[in-house]
Structure formats: C-alpha cells, structure tokens
C-alpha positions as CSV (number, residue, x, y, z in Angstrom):
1,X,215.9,-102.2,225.0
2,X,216.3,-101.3,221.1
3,X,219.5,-102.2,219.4
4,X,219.5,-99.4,217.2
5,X,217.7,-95.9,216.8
6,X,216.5,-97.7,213.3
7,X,215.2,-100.4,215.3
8,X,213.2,-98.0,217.7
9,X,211.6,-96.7,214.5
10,X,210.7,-100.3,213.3
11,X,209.3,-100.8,216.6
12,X,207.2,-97.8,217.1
13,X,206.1,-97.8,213.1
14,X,203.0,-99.9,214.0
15,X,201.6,-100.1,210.4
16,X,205.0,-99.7,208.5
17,X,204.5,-96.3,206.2
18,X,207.5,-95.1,207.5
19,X,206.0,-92.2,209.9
20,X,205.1,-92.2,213.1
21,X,201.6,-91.2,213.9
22,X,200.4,-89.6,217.4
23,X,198.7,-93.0,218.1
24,X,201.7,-94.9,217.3
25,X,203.5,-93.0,219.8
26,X,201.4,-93.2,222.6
27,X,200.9,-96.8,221.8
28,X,204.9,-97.5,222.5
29,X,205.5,-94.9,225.3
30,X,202.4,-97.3,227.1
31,X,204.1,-100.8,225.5
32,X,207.1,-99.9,227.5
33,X,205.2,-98.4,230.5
34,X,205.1,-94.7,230.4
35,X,201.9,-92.8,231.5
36,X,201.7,-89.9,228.9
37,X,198.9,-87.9,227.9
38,X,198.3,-87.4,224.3
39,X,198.4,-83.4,225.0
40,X,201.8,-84.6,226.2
41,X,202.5,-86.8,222.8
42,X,201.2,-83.8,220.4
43,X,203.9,-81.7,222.0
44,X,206.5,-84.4,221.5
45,X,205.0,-84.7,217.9
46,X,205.6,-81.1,217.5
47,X,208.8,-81.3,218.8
48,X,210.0,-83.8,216.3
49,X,207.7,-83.0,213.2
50,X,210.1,-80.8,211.4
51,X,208.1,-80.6,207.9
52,X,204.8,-80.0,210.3
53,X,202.8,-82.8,208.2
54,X,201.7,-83.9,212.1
55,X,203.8,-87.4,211.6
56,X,207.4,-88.3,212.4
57,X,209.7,-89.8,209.7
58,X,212.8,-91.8,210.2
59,X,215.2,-88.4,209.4
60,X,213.1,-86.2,211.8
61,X,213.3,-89.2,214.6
62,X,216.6,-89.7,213.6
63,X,217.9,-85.8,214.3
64,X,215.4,-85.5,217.4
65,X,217.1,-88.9,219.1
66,X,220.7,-88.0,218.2
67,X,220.0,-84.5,220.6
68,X,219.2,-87.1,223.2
69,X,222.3,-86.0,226.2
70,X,223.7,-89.5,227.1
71,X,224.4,-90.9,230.3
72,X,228.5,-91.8,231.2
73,X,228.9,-95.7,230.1
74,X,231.4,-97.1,232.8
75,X,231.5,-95.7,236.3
76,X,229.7,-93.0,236.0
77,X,230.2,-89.9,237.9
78,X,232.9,-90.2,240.5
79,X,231.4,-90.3,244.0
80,X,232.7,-87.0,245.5
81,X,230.4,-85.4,242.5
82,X,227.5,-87.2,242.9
83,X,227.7,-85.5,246.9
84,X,228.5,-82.2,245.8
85,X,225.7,-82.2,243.5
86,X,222.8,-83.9,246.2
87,X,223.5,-81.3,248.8
C-alpha cells in the first residue's frame, strides 16, 4: 500500500516524465494483481485525462483520486446495518 497519492504517482510513473501513459497503467493495475483490459485502461485514461493529451499528469490523477468515496476507518458500519443492507 502507497503512503501517499504522490507516492502512487511516483510508483506508477514508470519512466519519470511526469504523466502516466496507458502502458504505465496497465503495468501497475497487473504489479498489484488486477486483470484489466487495455479497452478497460483507455476508459480509465479517459476518465482521468482532463486536457485529452491521452496521458495522466499528477493534477489530473490528483483530482480523479481525491473523488475516490472512502471506506469508514474504525468499526465500520454498525452490525444491524450491515443486515439491513444484505437482505
């Protein structure tokens, strides 16, 4: 697990330019075990690429990992809920 979202980046910035490339992406979503398609990574590069110059900067990973709904830290949801939801 990363540290930081800046340390993602780092991670996933193979070659250091700063952008992520679709290769670069695939390469870390199979580093840490995910079986993706690149159909499925050009959509994620989509998704991400606000300027649409088909590579991911720090600012556009940056805003697209911030949108990223988090998971409760301690506890978690209380029992009765996680029923009520199952059923």
């Amino acid at each position: 697990m990363h540290g930081t979202i800046s340390d993602a980046f780092t991670d996933i910035d193979a070659d250091g330019d700063g952008r992520l490339s679709r290769e670069e992406l695939y390469a870390a979503m199979q580093r840490i075990g995910v079986r993706v398609s690149l159909a499925r990574i050009e959509r994620m590069l989509a998704d991400m690429d606000i300027d649409q110059n088909r590579a991911v900067d720090y600012r556009e990973f940056m805003r697209k990992t911030s949108q990223v709904p988090r998971l409760p830290r301690a506890g978690g949801p209380r029992p009765g809920r996680v029923r009520r939801i199952a059923r």
